[in-house]
N, C-alpha and C positions, 0 to 999 in steps of 0.2 A: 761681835759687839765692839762699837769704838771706845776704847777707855780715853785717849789721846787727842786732843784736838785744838791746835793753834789757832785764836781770832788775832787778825790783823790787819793795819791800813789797804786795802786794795788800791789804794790812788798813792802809792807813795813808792817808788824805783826803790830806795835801799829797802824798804819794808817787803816787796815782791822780790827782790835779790836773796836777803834773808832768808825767805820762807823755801825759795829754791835752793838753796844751803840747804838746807834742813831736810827736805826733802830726798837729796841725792847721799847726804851721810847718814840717811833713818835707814839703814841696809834692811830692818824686819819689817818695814814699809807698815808698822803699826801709831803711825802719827797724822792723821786727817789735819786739813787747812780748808779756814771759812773766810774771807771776807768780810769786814767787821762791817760792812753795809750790803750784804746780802742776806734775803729773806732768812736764809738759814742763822747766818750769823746775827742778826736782831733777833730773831726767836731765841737764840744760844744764850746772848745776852741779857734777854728777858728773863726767860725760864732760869737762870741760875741768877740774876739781882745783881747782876755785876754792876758797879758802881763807878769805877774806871771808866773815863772815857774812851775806847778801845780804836781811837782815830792819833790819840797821844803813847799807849803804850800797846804791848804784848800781851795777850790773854794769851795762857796756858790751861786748858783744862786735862784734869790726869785723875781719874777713878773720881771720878765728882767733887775734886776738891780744886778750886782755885786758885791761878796763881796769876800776877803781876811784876811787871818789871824788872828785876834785875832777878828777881826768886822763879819766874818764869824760865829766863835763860839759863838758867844754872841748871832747872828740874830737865828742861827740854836736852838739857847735853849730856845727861846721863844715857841718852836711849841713842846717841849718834854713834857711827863708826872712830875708828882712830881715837886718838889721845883726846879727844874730847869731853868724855867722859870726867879727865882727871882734873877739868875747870870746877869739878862741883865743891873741891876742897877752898875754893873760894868763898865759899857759904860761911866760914870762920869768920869774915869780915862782917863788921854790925853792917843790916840791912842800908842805913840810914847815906853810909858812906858810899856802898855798892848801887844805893838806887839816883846817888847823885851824880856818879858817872855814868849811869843808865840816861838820866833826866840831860846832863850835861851832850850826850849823843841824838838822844833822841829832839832835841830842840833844834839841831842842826841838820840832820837827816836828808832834809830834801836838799841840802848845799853838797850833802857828801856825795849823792850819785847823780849825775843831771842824766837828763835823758830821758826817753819816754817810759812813765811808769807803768804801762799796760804790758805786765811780763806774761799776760794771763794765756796767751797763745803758745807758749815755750811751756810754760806749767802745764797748760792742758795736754798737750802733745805726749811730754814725758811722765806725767806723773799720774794721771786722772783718775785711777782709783783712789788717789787720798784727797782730791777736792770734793768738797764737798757744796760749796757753793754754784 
Protein backbone atom coordinates (compact mmCIF):
# COMPACT_ATOMS: atom_id res chain seq x y z
CA UNK A 1 0.00 0.00 0.00
CA UNK A 2 1.53 3.51 -0.79
CA UNK A 3 1.03 5.80 2.19
CA UNK A 4 3.72 8.42 0.78
CA UNK A 5 3.46 10.24 -2.44
CA UNK A 6 5.14 13.50 -3.64
CA UNK A 7 3.19 15.65 -6.69
CA UNK A 8 5.37 17.85 -8.42
CA UNK A 9 6.33 20.24 -11.34
CA UNK A 10 7.49 17.70 -14.06
CA UNK A 11 8.83 20.57 -16.34
CA UNK A 12 10.84 22.30 -13.78
CA UNK A 13 14.96 21.22 -13.42
CA UNK A 14 15.20 22.30 -9.54
CA UNK A 15 11.57 20.54 -8.97
CA UNK A 16 13.16 16.98 -10.89
CA UNK A 17 16.50 17.63 -8.88
CA UNK A 18 14.58 17.84 -5.69
CA UNK A 19 12.46 14.91 -6.23
CA UNK A 20 15.75 12.94 -7.09
CA UNK A 21 17.14 14.17 -3.52
CA UNK A 22 14.57 12.58 -2.09
CA UNK A 23 14.42 9.75 -3.72
CA UNK A 24 18.20 8.67 -3.12
CA UNK A 25 17.98 9.87 0.86
CA UNK A 26 14.25 7.83 1.07
CA UNK A 27 16.77 4.60 2.03
CA UNK A 28 13.10 2.52 3.00
CA UNK A 29 12.25 3.45 -0.73
CA UNK A 30 8.65 4.00 0.89
CA UNK A 31 8.00 7.63 -0.85
CA UNK A 32 6.31 7.27 -4.48
CA UNK A 33 6.69 10.57 -7.00
CA UNK A 34 3.87 11.74 -9.58
CA UNK A 35 4.09 14.34 -11.83
CA UNK A 36 1.65 16.91 -11.12
CA UNK A 37 0.60 16.81 -14.99
CA UNK A 38 0.43 13.21 -15.38
CA UNK A 39 -2.70 11.11 -15.63
CA UNK A 40 -1.99 9.72 -12.32
CA UNK A 41 -1.00 12.95 -10.78
CA UNK A 42 -4.38 14.91 -12.00
CA UNK A 43 -6.42 11.93 -10.77
CA UNK A 44 -4.14 12.35 -7.21
CA UNK A 45 -5.24 15.88 -7.38
CA UNK A 46 -8.73 15.42 -8.19
CA UNK A 47 -9.55 12.65 -5.93
CA UNK A 48 -8.07 14.26 -2.68
CA UNK A 49 -9.43 18.34 -3.75
CA UNK A 50 -6.22 19.69 -3.58
CA UNK A 51 -6.69 23.26 -4.09
CA UNK A 52 -2.98 24.35 -4.55
CA UNK A 53 -1.78 24.76 -7.65
CA UNK A 54 0.67 21.86 -7.83
CA UNK A 55 2.79 23.61 -10.84
CA UNK A 56 3.68 26.54 -7.91
CA UNK A 57 4.22 24.33 -5.00
CA UNK A 58 5.08 20.70 -3.41
CA UNK A 59 2.27 18.16 -2.67
CA UNK A 60 3.07 15.89 -0.08
CA UNK A 61 0.63 13.13 0.57
CA UNK A 62 1.27 10.90 3.78
CA UNK A 63 -1.73 8.45 5.28
CA UNK A 64 -4.23 10.66 3.36
CA UNK A 65 -3.63 13.73 4.90
CA UNK A 66 -2.27 16.64 2.86
CA UNK A 67 0.39 18.80 2.93
CA UNK A 68 1.79 21.86 1.03
CA UNK A 69 4.76 24.03 0.95
CA UNK A 70 7.03 24.47 3.55
CA UNK A 71 4.73 21.77 5.90
CA UNK A 72 5.36 19.31 2.93
CA UNK A 73 9.15 19.61 3.12
CA UNK A 74 9.53 19.43 6.78
CA UNK A 75 6.97 16.07 6.79
CA UNK A 76 8.89 14.64 3.66
CA UNK A 77 12.43 14.96 5.67
CA UNK A 78 11.26 13.14 8.48
CA UNK A 79 11.38 9.67 6.26
CA UNK A 80 15.09 10.70 4.59
CA UNK A 81 18.44 9.38 5.63
CA UNK A 82 21.21 11.40 7.52
CA UNK A 83 20.47 14.46 9.75
CA UNK A 84 17.52 15.31 7.81
CA UNK A 85 15.26 14.20 9.71
CA UNK A 86 16.40 17.03 12.47
CA UNK A 87 15.05 19.97 9.77
CA UNK A 88 11.63 18.95 11.24
CA UNK A 89 12.39 21.08 14.54
CA UNK A 90 11.90 23.86 12.10
CA UNK A 91 8.10 23.31 12.39
CA UNK A 92 8.48 25.81 15.65
CA UNK A 93 8.59 28.54 13.05
CA UNK A 94 4.86 30.12 12.53
CA UNK A 95 3.94 28.49 9.00
CA UNK A 96 3.35 32.03 7.65
CA UNK A 97 7.29 32.93 7.91
CA UNK A 98 8.51 29.31 6.70
CA UNK A 99 6.11 29.31 3.72
CA UNK A 100 7.42 32.86 2.71
CA UNK A 101 10.87 31.49 2.21
CA UNK A 102 9.29 28.50 0.70
CA UNK A 103 7.22 31.01 -1.77
CA UNK A 104 10.46 33.44 -1.89
CA UNK A 105 12.47 30.02 -3.50
CA UNK A 106 10.00 28.64 -5.24
CA UNK A 107 9.23 31.91 -7.42
CA UNK A 108 12.75 31.72 -8.65
CA UNK A 109 13.32 28.18 -9.08
CA UNK A 110 13.51 27.89 -12.74
CA UNK A 111 16.58 30.81 -12.42
CA UNK A 112 18.18 28.47 -9.81
CA UNK A 113 18.91 25.44 -11.93
CA UNK A 114 19.20 26.13 -15.89
CA UNK A 115 19.37 23.36 -17.85
CA UNK A 116 17.29 20.79 -19.31
CA UNK A 117 14.42 19.88 -16.88
CA UNK A 118 13.53 16.42 -18.39
CA UNK A 119 15.51 14.49 -15.38
CA UNK A 120 12.78 11.84 -16.12
CA UNK A 121 15.41 9.39 -17.88
CA UNK A 122 17.94 9.54 -14.66
CA UNK A 123 14.73 8.95 -12.37
CA UNK A 124 13.44 6.24 -14.55
CA UNK A 125 16.68 4.42 -14.59
CA UNK A 126 17.41 4.54 -10.95
CA UNK A 127 14.52 4.82 -9.12
CA UNK A 128 11.30 3.27 -11.03
CA UNK A 129 9.66 1.52 -8.54
CA UNK A 130 8.73 4.77 -6.78
CA UNK A 131 7.45 6.54 -10.05
CA UNK A 132 4.43 6.33 -10.40
CA UNK A 133 3.61 8.38 -13.23
Amino acid sequence: MINKIVIFDGDCAFCNKSVLFILRKNTKKDIFVVPSDSEKGMALIKEKDILHDPKETIIYIENNRVFSKSNAVLQISKSLKGGYPMLYVLKIIPRFLRDFVYDFIAKRRKRLIKGNPDCSFEMAQKHQTQIMG
